[in-house]
N, C-alpha and C positions, 0 to 999 in steps of 0.2 A: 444288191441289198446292203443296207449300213447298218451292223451288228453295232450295240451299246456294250462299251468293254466296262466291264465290274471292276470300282475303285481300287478295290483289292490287286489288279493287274497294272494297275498305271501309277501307282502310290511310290515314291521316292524314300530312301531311308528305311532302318531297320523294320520288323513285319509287327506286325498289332499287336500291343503284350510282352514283347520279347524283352530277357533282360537274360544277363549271364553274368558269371561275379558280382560283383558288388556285397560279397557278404562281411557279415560285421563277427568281432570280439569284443571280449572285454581286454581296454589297457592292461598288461602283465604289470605296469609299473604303477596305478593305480585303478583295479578294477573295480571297485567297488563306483566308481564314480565318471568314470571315462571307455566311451565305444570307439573300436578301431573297424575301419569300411576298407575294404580292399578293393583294388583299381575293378572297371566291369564297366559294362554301357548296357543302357536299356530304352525303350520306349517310352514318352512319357504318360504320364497318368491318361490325359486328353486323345494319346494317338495324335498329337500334331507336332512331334520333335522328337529328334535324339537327343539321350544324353549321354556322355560316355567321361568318367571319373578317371583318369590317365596314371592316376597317382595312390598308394591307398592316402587316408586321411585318419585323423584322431579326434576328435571330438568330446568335450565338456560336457558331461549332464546336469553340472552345479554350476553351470555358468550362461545367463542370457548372449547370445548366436554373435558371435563375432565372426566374420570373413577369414580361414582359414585354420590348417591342421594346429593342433594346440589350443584351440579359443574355443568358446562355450557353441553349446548347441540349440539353447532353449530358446522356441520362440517368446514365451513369453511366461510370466512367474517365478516361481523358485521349485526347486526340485522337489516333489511329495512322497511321502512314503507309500505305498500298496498301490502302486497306479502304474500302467500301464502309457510306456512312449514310445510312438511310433518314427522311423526315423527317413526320412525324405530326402533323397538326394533332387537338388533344385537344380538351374542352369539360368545365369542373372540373362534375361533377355536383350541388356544392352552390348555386356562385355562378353557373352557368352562362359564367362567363372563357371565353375560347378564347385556344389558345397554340399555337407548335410546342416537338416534342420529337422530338429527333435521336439514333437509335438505331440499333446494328448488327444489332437484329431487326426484321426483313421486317413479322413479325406479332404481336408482343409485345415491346413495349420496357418498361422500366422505368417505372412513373409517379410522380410525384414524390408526395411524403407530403402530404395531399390529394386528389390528384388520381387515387388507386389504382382506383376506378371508372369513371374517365372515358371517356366513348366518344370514338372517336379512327379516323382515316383515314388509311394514308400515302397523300399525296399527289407524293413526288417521290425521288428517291433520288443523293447525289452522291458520286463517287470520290475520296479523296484519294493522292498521288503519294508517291515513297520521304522525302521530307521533311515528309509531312502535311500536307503544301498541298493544297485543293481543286484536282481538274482544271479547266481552261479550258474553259466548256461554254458552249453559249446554248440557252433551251428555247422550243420556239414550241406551243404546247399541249399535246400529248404527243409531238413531235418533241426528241428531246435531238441536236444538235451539236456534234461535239466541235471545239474552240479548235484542239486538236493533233493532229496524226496522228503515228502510229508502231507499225510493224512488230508484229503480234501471232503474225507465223511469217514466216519465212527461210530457205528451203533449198531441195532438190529435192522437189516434189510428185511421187509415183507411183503406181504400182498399187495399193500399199499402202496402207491407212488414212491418214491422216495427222490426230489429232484435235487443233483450232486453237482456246482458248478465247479467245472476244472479248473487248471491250471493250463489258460490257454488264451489265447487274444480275443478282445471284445470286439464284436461288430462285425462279426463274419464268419460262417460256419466252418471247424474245423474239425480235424480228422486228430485224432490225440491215442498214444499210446498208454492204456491204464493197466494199472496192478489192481488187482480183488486177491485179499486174504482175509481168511475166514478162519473160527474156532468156534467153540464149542460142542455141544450136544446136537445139536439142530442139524436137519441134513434136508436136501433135495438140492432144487435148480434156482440160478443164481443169472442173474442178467443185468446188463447192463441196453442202452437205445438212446437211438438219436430222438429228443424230445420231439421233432417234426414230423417224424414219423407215426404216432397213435398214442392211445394208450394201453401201456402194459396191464393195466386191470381188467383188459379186456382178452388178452392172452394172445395181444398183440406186440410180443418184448423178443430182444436177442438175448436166448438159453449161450452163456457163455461156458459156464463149467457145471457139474452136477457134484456137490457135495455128502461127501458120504458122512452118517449121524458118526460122532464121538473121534473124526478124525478132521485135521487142521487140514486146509489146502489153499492152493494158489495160485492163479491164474492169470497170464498177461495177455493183452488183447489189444483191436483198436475200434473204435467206434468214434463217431460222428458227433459234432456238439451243435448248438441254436446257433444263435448269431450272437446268445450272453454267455456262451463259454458253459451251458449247463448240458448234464446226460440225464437219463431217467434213472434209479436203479430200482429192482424188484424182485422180489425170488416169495419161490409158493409155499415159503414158513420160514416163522422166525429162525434167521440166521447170522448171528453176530458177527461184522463184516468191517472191514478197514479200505477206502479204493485211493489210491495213488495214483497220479500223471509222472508218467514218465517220460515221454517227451509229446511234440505234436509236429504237424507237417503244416507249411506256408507255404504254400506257391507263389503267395508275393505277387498278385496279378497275373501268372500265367493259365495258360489254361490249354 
């Protein structure tokens, strides 16, 4: 009898998804402007190549993509303020080079003339602020930390919906670590919910902490976002509320 062997057994080259290293910083000698990618090899995006980064690298976010450590990373435009860039380690299909390239697409950036073929990974993704500075982040594998905290909603949580976008990457559902602090008079249960999941008006929400009337409190948690970086928030009376990100988790393709 002639058993069909599953591609998965006869596939050459690293396993579906896989990446290790490859994580980035901000330049200590200029961060606000420049990401450092440390050596790592991975999968690429298609599953039809390795790529493996031998070296770390440094990389320009104010500069259009030049071939190598030191030279800009953008595929294309000038560097924006409050925008999110994803950073793509490519491999030129002629010469086999490997490079990063820093794009505001998730899953198709631009590839520099040459490199139009190139199989390519994003491997990390980073925010810049209303002056186009890189956020102050630290990354510990697929843990991102944010340098800064602040306020991604401010007011009275209630009954009512109340939908919070975090501080998190656009275009794929994320797992994010949040602060709720709360004050005033106002007491009971306080939630937070991944938008996909229902609705909270329905008393369909995750009860995070229970506030007691006339005392402040505070609670850190994690919960699930869309694929636009938003959570739901809700509690069953008014209760004046602050919720922070404090960091979120990227798998970065793995699964």
């Amino acid at each position: 009898m002639v058993q069909k062997i599953p591609p998965s057994m006869t596939q050459s080259g690293l396993p579906p998804q896989y990446l290790v290293g490859l994580e980035t910083s901000r330049d200590p000698v200029v961060p606000t402007k420049r990401i450092v990618v440390s050596p790592g090899s991975c999968r690429s995006q298609l599953d039809d190549t390795d790529i493996e980064l031998t070296a770390g690298i440094m990389k320009r976010l104010d500069q259009n993509w030049a071939a190598g450590s030191g030279n800009g990373a953008l595929d294309q435009g000038s560097l924006a303020a409050s925008t999110w860039y994803h950073l793509h380690v490519m491999q030129n299909p002629t010469t086999g080079a490997v490079d990063v390239l820093a794009s505001g697409s998730l899953t198709n950036p631009a590839y520099p003339t040459g490199w139009e073929a190139a199989p390519s990974r994003r491997v990390w993704s980073v925010l810049t602020d209303a002056s186009a500075n890189i956020v102050p982040y630290t990354q510990t594998e697929d843990w991102c930390a944010w340098g800064i905290l602040e306020n991604q909603y401010g007011g009275n949580l209630g009954a009512s919906s109340t939908v919070i976008t975090m501080k998190s990457p656009i275009g794929f559902k994320c797992e994010v670590q949040f602060l709720i602090l709360t004050s005033g008079a106002g007491g009971g249960e306080i939630g937070l919910m991944d938008p996909d999941v229902g609705d909270p008006s329905l008393g369909r929400f995750y009860t995070v902490m229970i506030k007691q009337a006339t005392l402040s409190s505070a609670y850190r948690g994690m919960v699930f976002t869309d694929v636009n970086g938003r959570t739901v928030g809700w509690a069953d009376a008014n209760i004046t509320s602050s919720v922070q990100t404090v960091g979120y988790r990227d798998t970065r393709g793995k699964r």
